[in-house]
C-alpha positions as CSV (number, residue, x, y, z in Angstrom):
1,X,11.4,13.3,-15.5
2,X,8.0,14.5,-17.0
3,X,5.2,12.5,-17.5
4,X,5.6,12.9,-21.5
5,X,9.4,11.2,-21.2
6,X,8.0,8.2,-20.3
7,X,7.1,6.4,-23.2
8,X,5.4,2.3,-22.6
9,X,6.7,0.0,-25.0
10,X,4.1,-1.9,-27.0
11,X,4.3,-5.9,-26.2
12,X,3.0,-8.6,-27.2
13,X,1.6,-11.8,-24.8
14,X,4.6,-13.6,-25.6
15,X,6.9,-10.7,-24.5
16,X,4.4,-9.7,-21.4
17,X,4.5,-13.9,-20.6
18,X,8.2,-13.4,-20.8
19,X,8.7,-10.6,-18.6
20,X,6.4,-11.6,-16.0
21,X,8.5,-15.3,-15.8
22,X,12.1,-13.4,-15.8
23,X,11.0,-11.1,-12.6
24,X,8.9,-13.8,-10.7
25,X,12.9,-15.7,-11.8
26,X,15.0,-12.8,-10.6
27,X,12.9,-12.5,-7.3
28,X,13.1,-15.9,-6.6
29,X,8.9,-16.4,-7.0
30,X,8.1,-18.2,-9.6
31,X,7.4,-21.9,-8.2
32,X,5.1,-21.0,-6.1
33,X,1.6,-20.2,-6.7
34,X,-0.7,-18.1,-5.5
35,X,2.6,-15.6,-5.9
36,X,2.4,-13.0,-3.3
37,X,2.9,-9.9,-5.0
38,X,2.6,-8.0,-1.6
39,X,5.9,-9.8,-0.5
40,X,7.6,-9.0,-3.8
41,X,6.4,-5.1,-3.5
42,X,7.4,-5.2,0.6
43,X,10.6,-7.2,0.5
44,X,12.3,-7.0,-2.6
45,X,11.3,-4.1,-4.0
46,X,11.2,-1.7,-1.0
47,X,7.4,-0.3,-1.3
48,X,5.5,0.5,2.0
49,X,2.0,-0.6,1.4
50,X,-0.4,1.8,3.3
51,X,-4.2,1.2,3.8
52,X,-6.4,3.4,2.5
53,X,-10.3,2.9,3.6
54,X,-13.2,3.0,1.0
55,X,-10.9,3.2,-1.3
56,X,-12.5,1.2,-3.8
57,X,-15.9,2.1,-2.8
58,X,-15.3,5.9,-3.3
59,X,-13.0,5.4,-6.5
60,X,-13.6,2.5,-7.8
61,X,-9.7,1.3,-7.9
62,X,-8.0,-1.2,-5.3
63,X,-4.6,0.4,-5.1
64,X,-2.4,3.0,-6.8
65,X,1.1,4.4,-6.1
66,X,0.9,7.9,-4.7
67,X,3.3,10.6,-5.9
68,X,6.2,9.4,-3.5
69,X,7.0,6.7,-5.5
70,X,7.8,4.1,-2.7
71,X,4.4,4.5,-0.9
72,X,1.4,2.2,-2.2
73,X,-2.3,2.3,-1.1
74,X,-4.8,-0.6,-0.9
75,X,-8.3,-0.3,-0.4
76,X,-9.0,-3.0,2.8
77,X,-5.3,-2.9,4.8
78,X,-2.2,-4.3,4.9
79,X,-2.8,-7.9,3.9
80,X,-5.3,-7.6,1.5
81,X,-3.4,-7.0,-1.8
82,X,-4.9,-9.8,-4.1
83,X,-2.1,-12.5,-5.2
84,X,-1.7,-12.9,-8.9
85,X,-2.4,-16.9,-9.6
C-alpha cells in the first residue's frame, strides 16, 4: 500500500466524539480519566514506545511512528507520553 491509497475520511466533531468514545469502549478505557494512551498503544495495541532524545527540541514534534509500523518514538523516554484528559 502507497501513500496515495490511503485516503482520510472527512468527519465531523460528532463523528470524531463518536469514535474516540467507541475505542476508549472497546479497550476497556473510557471511565477513567486522565486515559493513558501509552497503556492503550503498549498493551492493547502492540506498539513498542522508544525514546528518542531532543526530539522535540531538534524537530519540534513529541512523537511519530517510524516506518516500521509497530515502533513509536517520544521525545523524553518511556513514561512521558502525555495522557489525553
Amino acid at each position: 500500500m502507497s501513500r496515495s491509497d490511503i485516503i482520510a475520511p472527512i468527519l465531523s466533531y460528532d463523528d470524531i466524539n463518536k469514535r474516540a468514545e467507541d475505542f476508549l469502549t472497546e479497550h476497556k478505557r473510557n471511565e477513567i480519566l486522565p486515559v493513558d494512551i501509552e497503556a492503550i498503544a503498549e498493551f492493547d495495541l502492540g506498539l513498542n514506545i522508544f525514546p528518542f532524545p531532543n526530539l522535540q527540541e531538534t524537530f519540534d514534534i513529541e512523537g511519530f511512528i517510524s516506518g516500521v509500523i509497530q515502533r513509536s518514538y517520544d521525545c523524553r523516554g518511556l513514561k512521558s507520553l502525555r495522557k489525553i484528559w
